[in-house]
C-alpha positions in Angstrom: 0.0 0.0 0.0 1.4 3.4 -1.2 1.5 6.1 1.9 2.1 9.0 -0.9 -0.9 11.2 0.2 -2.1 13.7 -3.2 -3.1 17.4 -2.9 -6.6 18.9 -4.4 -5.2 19.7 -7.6 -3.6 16.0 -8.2 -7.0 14.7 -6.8 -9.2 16.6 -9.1 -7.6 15.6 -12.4 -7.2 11.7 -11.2 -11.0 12.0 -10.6 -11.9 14.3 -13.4 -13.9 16.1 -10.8 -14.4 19.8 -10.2 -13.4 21.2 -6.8 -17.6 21.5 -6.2 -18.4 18.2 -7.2 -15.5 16.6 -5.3 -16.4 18.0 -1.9 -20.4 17.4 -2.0 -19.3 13.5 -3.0 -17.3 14.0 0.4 -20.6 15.6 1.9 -22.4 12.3 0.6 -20.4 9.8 2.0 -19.1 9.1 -1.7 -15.6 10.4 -1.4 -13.0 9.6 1.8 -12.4 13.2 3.6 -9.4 14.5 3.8 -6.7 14.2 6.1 -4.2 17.1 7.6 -0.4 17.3 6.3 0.1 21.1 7.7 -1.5 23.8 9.2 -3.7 24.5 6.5 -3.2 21.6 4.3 -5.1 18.5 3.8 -4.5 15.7 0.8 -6.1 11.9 0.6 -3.4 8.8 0.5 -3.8 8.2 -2.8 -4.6 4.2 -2.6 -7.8 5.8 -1.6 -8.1 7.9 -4.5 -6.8 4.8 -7.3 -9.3 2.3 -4.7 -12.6 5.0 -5.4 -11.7 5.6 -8.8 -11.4 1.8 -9.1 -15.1 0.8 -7.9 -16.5 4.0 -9.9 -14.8 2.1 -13.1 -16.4 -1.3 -12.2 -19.5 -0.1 -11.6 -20.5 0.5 -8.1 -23.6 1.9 -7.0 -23.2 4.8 -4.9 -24.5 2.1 -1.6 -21.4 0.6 -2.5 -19.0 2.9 -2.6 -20.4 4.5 0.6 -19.6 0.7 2.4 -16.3 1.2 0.7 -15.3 4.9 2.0 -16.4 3.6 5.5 -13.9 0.8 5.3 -11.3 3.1 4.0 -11.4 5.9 6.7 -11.8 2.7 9.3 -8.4 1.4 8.0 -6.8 4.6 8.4 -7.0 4.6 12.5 -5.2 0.6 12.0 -2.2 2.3 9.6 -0.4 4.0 13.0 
């Protein structure tokens, strides 16, 4: 598993997502929230980002890829 966490920008364009759309998918449970690198920074470790885009590719309802963003953000408090 890659630790490399990817700013907004990086995010966006992986996602093909405007800044809008990418936070309300947040908002809806569709999209991992972010996590702090700095003061006022945040990025997403980006085998969340290739793990979302992955089940958006194959097909996954938005039920699924809310059970899926709950296990990711889980797994994050089992990384440390």
């Amino acid at each position: 598993m890659s630790h490399t966490i990817l700013r907004l920008p990086t995010v966006l364009h992986i996602r093909g997502r405007s800044r809008s759309t990418h936070y309300e998918d947040i908002k809806e449970g569709l999209f991992t929230r972010p996590v702090a690198i700095g003061a006022r920074a945040v990025g997403w470790p980006q085998h969340e980002v290739e793990a979302l885009n992955a089940a958006r590719i194959a097909g996954k309802n938005a039920d699924e890829i809310r059970s899926l963003v709950i296990l990711l953000q889980a797994d994050r408090n089992s990384v440390a």
